[in-house]
N, C-alpha and C positions, 0 to 999 in steps of 0.2 A: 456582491453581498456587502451591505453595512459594519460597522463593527458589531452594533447588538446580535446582526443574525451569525456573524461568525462567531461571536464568544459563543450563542447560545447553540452552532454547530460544533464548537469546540466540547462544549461540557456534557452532550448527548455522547459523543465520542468517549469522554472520560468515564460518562455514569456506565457506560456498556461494556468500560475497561473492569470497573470496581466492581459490575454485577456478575462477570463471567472467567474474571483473574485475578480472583483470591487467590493468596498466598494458601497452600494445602488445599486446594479443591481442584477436583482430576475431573477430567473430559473426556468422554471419549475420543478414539482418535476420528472419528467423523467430525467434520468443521460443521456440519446441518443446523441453521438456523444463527450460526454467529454474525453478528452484526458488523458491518462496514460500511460507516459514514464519509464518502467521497465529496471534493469539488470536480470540477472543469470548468475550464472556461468555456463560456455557452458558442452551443456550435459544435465542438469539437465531437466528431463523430466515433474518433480510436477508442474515447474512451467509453462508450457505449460498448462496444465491441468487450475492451477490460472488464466492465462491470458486467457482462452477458457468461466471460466465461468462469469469472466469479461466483456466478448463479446455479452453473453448473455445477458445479464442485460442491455446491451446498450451503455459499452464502448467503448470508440477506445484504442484498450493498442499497444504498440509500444514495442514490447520486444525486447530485443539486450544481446547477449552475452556481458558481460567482464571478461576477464581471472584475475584482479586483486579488486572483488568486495569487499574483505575485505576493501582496501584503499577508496574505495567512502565511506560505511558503517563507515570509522572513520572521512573521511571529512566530513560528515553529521551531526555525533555527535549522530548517534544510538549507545545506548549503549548497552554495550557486553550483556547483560542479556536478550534483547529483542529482539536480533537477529534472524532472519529467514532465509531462502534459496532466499530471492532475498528481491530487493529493488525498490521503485518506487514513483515518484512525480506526484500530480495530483493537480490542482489547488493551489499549495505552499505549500502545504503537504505530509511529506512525509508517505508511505504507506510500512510497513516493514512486511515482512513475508504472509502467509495463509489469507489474512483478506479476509473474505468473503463482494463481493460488497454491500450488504446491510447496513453494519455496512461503508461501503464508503460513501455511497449515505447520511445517517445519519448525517457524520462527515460535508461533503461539506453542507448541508442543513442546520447547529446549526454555523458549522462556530464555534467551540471552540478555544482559545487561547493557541493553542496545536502546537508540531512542528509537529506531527502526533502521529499516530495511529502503533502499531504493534502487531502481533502475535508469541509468541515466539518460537523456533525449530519448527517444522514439525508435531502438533498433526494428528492423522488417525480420518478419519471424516470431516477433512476442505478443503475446495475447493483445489482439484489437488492434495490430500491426501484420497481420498477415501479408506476404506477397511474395515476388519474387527472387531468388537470390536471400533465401534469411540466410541468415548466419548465427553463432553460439555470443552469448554475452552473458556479462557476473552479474549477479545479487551485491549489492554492497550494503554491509552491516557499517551502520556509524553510530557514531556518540555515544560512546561506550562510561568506562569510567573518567577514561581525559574526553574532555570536548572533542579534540578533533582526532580522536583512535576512529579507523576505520579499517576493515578487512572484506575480501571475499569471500560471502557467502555463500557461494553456490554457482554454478554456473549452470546456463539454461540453454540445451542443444535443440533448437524448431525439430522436431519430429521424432525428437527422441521418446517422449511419451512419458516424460516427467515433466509436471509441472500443470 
């Protein structure tokens, strides 16, 4: 993706932040129909799997290849430790790596003072990572009110039936 098509993936991201996370306007708790604008680097097949079980759950994901997703990833200001295989904005949040929609649905719902939420590398067991031997891995909440405040949000058990 060029810069124009990223800024102008950036600002679909943001317009869908400002149409559907006003400050006093309530949601139901059904996610149905909320938008999430994703990268991948093309090819990448997990993340097909991420955005399917997204779908499920009620989203609308708009996935798009970018050939150059390292550079969104540092104009965003995710840092290197929390990176995942794709990237994605949902109501001014951004959503990095495996996050299972539960722990989304959560995040848009409490409204934390977080830049988002990320799961980091590729655990087996998280949505679009299915296989053998998963095992439990955190949600991490960063960029809070300091730059680099970060915490565990959540933690995500494969078969537990959250998430």
């Amino acid at each position: 993706m060029d810069r124009r098509g990223m800024i102008r993936w950036m600002g679909q991201a943001a317009l869908a932040g400002a149409a559907t996370g006003m400050p006093g306007a309530t949601r139901a708790r059904s996610r149905r129909g909320t938008p999430i604008f994703a990268l991948r680097n093309p090819g990448c097949m997990c993340c097909i799997g991420w955005a399917d079980h997204l779908r499920e759950h009620g989203f609308e994901v708009h996935l798009h290849d970018s050939p150059d997703l390292q550079a969104v990833k540092e104009r965003l200001g995710i840092p290197e430790d929390l990176e995942g295989c794709h990237t994605a904005m949902v109501e001014g949040y951004i959503v990095e790596g495996h996050v299972p929609a539960g722990f989304i649905e959560r995040m848009l719902e409490e409204k934390p003072q977080v830049a988002g939420i990320a799961v980091p590398g590729m655990p087996v067991g998280s949505p679009g990572m299915e296989g053998p031997n998963p095992q439990p891995f955190d949600i991490i909440a960063y960029g809070g009110a300091a730059a680099r405040e970060r915490y565990v949000f959540g933690t995500f058990t494969p078969g537990a039936g959250v998430g």
